[in-house]
C-alpha positions in Angstrom: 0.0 0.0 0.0 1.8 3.4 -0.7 0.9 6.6 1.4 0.6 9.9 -0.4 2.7 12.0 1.2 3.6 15.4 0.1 6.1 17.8 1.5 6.0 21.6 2.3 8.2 24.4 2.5 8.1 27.9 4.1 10.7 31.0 3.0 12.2 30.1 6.5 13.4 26.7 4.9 14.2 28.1 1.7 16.8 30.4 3.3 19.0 27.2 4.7 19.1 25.5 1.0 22.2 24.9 -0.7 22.2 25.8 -4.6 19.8 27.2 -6.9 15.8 26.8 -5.8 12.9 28.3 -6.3 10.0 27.7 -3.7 6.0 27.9 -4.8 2.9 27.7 -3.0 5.6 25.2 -0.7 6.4 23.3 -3.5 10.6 23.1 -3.6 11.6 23.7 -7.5 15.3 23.1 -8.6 16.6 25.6 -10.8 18.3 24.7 -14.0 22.4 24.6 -14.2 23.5 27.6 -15.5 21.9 29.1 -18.1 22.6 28.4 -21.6 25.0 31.2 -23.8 21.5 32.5 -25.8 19.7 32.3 -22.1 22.3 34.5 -21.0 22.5 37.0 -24.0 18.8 37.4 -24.1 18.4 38.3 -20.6 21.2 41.2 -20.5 19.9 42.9 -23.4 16.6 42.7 -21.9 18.0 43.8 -18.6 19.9 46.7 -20.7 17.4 47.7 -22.5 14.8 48.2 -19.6 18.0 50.0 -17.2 18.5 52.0 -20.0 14.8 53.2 -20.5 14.5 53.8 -16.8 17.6 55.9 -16.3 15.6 59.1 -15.8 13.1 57.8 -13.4 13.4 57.8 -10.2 10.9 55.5 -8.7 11.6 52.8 -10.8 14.6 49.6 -10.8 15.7 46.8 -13.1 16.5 43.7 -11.2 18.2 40.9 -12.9 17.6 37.6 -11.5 16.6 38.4 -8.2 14.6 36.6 -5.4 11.1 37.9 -4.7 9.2 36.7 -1.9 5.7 36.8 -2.6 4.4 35.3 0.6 5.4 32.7 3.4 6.0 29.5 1.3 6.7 31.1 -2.2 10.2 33.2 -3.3 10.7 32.6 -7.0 13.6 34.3 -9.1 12.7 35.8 -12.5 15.4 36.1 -15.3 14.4 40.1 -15.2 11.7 42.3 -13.6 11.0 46.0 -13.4 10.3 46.9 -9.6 8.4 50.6 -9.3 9.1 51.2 -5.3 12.6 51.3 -3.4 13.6 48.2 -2.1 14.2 47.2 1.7 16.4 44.1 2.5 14.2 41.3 0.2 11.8 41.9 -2.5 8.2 41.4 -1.1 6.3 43.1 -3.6 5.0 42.1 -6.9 7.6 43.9 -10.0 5.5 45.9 -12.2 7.1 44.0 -15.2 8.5 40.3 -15.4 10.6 38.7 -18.6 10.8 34.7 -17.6 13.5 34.1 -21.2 12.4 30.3 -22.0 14.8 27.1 -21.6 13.5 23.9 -22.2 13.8 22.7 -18.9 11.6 25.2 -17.3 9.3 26.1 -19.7 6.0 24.9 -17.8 7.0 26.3 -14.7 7.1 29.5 -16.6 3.9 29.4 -18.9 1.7 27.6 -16.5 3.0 27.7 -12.9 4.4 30.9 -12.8 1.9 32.6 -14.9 -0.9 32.0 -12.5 1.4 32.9 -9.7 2.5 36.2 -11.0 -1.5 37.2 -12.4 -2.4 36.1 -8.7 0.2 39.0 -7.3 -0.5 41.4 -9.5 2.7 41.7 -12.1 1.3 44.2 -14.5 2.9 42.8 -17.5 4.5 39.3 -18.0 6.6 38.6 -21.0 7.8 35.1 -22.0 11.0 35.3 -24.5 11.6 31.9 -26.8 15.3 32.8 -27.8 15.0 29.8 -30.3 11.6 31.0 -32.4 12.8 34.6 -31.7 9.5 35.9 -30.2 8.3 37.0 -27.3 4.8 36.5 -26.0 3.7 39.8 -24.0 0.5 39.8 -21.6 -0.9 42.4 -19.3 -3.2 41.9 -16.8 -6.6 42.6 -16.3 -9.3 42.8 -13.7 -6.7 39.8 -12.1 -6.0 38.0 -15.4 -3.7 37.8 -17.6 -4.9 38.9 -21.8 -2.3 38.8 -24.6 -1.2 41.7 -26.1 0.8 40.2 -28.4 3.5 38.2 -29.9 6.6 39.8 -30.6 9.8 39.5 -32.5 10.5 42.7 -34.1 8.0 45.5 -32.7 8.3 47.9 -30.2 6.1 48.2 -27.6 5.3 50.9 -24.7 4.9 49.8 -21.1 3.1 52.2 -19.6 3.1 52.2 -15.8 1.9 54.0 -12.9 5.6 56.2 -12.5 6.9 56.2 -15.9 6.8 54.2 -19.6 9.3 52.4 -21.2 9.3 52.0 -25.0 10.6 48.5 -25.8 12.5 47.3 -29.2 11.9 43.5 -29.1 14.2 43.3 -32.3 17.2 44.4 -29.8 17.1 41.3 -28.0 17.6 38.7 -30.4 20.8 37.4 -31.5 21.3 38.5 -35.3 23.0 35.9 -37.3 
């Protein structure tokens, strides 16, 4: 006869683990070895891009793969993330923006799992960047869900947010060959 047993994590937990997790809903989520060259190039021209944008406001950050603790038993690490509100210590607060950049070995955490999780905190915008098929799929969130705006590849798009706007060039963060 087997027993279902499931384990559960708090943030308190998470703070004694060795290497790379994430932690949602209590759920303990290894994160992938380091990320992959393209991983890595999308990400700091996304990061770039945005810290670029934001260098004349004031109230705004770009944070580059960060931990954010949304409550007790969830802290998960997006690849980049716009935060509108000066940070203490930790990040408690849901980002205004969040680019998860797509690896095979995480993708359903990303497009399922985390999508829910970040609608349910209130992430304004969440973007999902496929490196491989060059796109980027872009939703913004409304009365608590998430609606597409878009798929991208070579569009520009303004994020308008409560403090400031940030006119994004998709086409900047793809590799050109």
């Amino acid at each position: 006869m087997a027993l279902a047993y499931e384990e559960s994590y708090s943030i308190d937990d998470y703070r004694y683990w060795e290497g790379d997790w994430e932690l949602i809903y209590g759920g303990a989520y290894a994160m992938a070895p380091s990320p992959s060259f393209e991983h890595q190039s999308v990400s700091g021209k996304i990061h770039r891009q945005l810290d670029e944008a934001l260098d004349d406001c004031k109230a705004c950050y770009t944070v580059y793969e960060c931990d954010v603790e949304f409550m007790e038993d969830t802290v998960v690490r997006p690849d980049v993330m716009v935060i509108c509100y000066e940070p203490q210590e930790r990040l408690t607060r849901a980002p205004e923006i969040i680019f998860e950049v797509i690896s095979k070995s995480t993708a359903k955490r990303d497009e399922v799992l985390k999508f829910d999780l970040y609608a349910h905190e209130g992430v304004k915008f969440y973007i999902l960047a496929y490196p491989e098929s060059k796109k980027a799929k872009c939703y913004k969130l409304v009365d608590g869900k998430y609606q597409k705006i878009a798929d991208f590849s070579d569009e520009k798009y303004l994020f308008e947010l409560e403090k400031c706007s940030i006119d994004f060039d998709f086409d900047f963060i793809w590799r050109k060959k």
